[in-house]
N, C-alpha and C positions, 0 to 999 in steps of 0.2 A: 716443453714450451720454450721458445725463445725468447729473452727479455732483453728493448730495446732499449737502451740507454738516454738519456737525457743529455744536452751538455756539461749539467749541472753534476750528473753524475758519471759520467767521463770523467770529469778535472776532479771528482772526487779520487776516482782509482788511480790517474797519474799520480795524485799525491801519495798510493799506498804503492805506486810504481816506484816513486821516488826514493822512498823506504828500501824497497826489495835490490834497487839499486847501489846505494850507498852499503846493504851490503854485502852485493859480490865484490864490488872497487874493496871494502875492509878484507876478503878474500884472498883479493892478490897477493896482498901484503901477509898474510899468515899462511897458506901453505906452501908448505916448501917441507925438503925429506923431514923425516924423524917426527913430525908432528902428529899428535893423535885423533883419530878420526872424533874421540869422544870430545874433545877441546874445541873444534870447528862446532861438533853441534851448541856444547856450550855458550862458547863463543856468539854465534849465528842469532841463538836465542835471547843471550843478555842484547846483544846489538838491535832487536827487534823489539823485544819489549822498554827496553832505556828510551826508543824513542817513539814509547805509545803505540805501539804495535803490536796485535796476536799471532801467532804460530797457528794456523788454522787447522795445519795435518793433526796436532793433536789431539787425541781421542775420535779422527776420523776413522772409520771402522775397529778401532781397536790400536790403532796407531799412537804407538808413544811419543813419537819425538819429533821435534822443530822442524828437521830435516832430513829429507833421505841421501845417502852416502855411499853413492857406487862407485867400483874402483874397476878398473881395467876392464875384466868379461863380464863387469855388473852393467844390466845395461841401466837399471833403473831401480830405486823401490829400497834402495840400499838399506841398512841397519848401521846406524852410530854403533862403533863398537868398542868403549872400555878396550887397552892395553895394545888396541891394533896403528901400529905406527905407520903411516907414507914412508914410500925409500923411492930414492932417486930412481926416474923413469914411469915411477903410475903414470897412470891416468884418473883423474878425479872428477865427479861429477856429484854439486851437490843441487838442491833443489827442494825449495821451499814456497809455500802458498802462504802470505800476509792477507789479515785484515785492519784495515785505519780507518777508525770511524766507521766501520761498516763494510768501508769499500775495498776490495780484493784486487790483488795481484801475484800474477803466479809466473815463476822464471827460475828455468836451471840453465846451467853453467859446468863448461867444459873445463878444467882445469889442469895443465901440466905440472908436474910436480918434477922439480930440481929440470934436468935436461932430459925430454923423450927424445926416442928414437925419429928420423925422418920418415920413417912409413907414417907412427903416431901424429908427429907435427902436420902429416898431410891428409891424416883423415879427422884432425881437427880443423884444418882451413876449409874442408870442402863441406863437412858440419852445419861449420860455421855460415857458409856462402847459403848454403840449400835453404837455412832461415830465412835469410833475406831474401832469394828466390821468392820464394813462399809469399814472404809478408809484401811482397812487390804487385801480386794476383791478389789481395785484397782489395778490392776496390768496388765501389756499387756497381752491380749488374754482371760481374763476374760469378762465379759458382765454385763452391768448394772445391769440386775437382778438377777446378782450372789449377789451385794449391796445391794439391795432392801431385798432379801431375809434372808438373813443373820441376817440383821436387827429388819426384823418382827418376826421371829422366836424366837430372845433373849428376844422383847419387847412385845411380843403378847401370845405365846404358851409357853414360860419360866413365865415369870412374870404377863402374865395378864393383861398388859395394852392397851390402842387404842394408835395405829399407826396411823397418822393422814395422811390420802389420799390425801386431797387437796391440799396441798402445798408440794413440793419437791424441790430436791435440782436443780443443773442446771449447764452449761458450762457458762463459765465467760470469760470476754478478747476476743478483744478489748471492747465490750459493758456489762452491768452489768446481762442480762440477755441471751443467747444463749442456742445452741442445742448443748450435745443433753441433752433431763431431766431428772432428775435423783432419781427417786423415790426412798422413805423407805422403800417398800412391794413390793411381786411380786415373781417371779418364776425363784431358781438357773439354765442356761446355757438357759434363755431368753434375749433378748434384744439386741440391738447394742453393739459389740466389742471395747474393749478398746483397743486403739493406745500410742500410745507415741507421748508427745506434746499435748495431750489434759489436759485443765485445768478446774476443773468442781469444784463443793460444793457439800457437804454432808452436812445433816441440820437435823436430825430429829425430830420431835415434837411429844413429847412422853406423853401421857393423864394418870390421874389418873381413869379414868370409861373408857366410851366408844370414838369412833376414830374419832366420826361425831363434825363439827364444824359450828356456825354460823357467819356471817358478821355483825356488827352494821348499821343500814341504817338511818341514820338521818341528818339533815343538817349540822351540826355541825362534824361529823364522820360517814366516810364511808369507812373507812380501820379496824376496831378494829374485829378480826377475835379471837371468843370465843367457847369454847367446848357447843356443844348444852346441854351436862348434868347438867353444872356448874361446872365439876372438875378441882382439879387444873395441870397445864403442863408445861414440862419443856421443853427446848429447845438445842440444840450446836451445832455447827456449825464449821467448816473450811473448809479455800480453799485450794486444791492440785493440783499438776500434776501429772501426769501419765509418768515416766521415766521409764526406763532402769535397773536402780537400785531399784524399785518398787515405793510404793506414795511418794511422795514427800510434808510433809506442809509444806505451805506459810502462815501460820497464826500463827506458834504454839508458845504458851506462854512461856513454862517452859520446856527446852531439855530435860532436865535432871528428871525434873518430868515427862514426857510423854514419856520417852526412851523408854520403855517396849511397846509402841504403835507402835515405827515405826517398819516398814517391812524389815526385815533383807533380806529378797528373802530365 
C-alpha cells in the first residue's frame, strides 16, 4: 500500500531529514585514514540520539547497529566492525534510517577516505550525479521508470559502469520500508505513476565492473552485500516527496551546494 503524505507530514520528516543531515556534514569531519569503523557507528549513534532521534535499523530483522558500514567492494549492508581501521584510499559508505517523532528519513553517503585514486574520485562524481538525475524524474505524472531509466543510461551506457539490480530504492513513512519500489534501471513511461504526497528514496549503487552482487553468508555476517567481481562501489542516497512544486529533499546537506539539483518545474 502506498502512503500519501500530508504537508503536515512532509515537514515532519524534513525535520527527521534535517537530523540525518547534520549527520553526514559531522561525517566529513571524522573520517579520515586510521579511524575505526566501530567509532563512526558510535559516533553516528550518540549524534542521533543526543538530538532526539532513533536508529531505526536496530533490531530490523535482526540488525544490530545504527549503521551499515561498506568499504570499497562492500556495496551495501556493511557490518560496524570493532578493530577494523580506514587507510588512506577506501571508499566509505555509511547509511542509516532515522526516526523524529515518528517521522523517518533515510540517506547514505559516499565517502573518501584520506586521497582516492582518480578512477574512485570519478565513480563517485557520477554516483553522485545519477542521484540527482533520478531525483530530477520525480515529478507528478512521471513513472518510476522514467527514474530507473535515466539513471542507467548516465551509469551504464555513458560511463560504463553496473547498475546494481538488487537493491533499490523504496516508499518510506510511516514504516522504513514501503511501496512502491523504486529501482535504478528500467524503462522511460513504464511503471506506477507518480502522485503528490508520495515519499519514496532514490539510492543508487553504482559499480566499478559489472552490476552482479553477492551476500556474505556466515555466522557471524549475513547482511554484507559485495560486487561478485571485487570492484569497488559507491553509493547516495536521499529521501524526497513528490509535491506540486516538483521533488522535494528531505535529506539534503548543503542548499546552496546542491541548488543546481533541485527542480525548478
Amino acid at each position: 500500500m502506498i502512503s500519501l503524505k500530508s504537508p503536515r507530514e512532509i515537514e515532519a520528516m524534513k525535520k527527521s531529514g534535517e537530523l540525518m543531515a547534520g549527520m553526514h556534514r559531522m561525517l566529513r569531519t571524522l573520517v579520515k585514514p586510521g579511524i575505526d569503523t566501530w567509532e563512526i557507528e558510535t559516533r553516528c549513534r550518540e549524534y542521533i540520539e543526543s538530538h532526539g532521534g532513533v536508529a531505526v535499523q536496530i533490531g530490523f530483522e535482526g540488525f544490530k547497529y545504527a549503521t551499515t558500514i561498506s568499504i570499497n567492494n562492500e556495496v551495501a549492508h556493511g557490518l560496524p566492525r570493532k578493530g577494523l581501521k580506514l587507510k588512506n584510499g577506501d571508499l566509505l559508505k555509511v547509511d542509516t534510517v532515522i526516526s523524529l517523532d515518528g517521522a523517518l528519513s533515510d540517506s547514505a553517503w559516499t565517502y573518501a577516505v584520506g586521497e582516492v585514486s582518480p578512477e574512485v574520485k570519478k565513480l563517485m562524481e557520477v554516483t553522485k550525479k545519477a542521484l540527482y538525475l533520478g531525483i530530477d524524474q520525480a515529478v507528478i505524472g512521471n513513472r518510476i521508470g522514467d527514474i530507473g531509466a535515466v539513471i542507467q543510461d548516465y551509469t551504464e551506457n555513458q560511463h560504463h559502469y553496473g547498475d546494481v539490480r538488487q537493491y533499490i530504492g523504496h516508499g518510506i513513512g510511516p514504516t522504513m520500508h514501503e511501496e512502491p519500489q523504486v529501482p535504478h534501471y528500467g524503462k522511460a513511461g513504464h511503471g506506477l505513476r507518480l502522485r503528490e504526497g508520495m515519499t519514496i528514496t532514490i539510492e543508487p549503487m553504482i559499480n566499478l565492473g559489472g552490476w552482479e552482487v553477492t551476500t556474505d553468508d556466515t555466522p557471524e555476517d549475513g547482511w554484507t552485500v559485495r560486487t561478485a567481481d571485487g570492484s569497488w562501489s559507491a553509493q547516495y542516497e536521499h529521501t524526497l516527496a513528490i509535491t506540486k512544486d516538483g521533488p522535494k529533499i528531505l535529506t539534503i546537506q548543503d542548499p546552496e551546494e546542491d541548488a543546481k539539483y533541485i527542480y525548478k518545474g
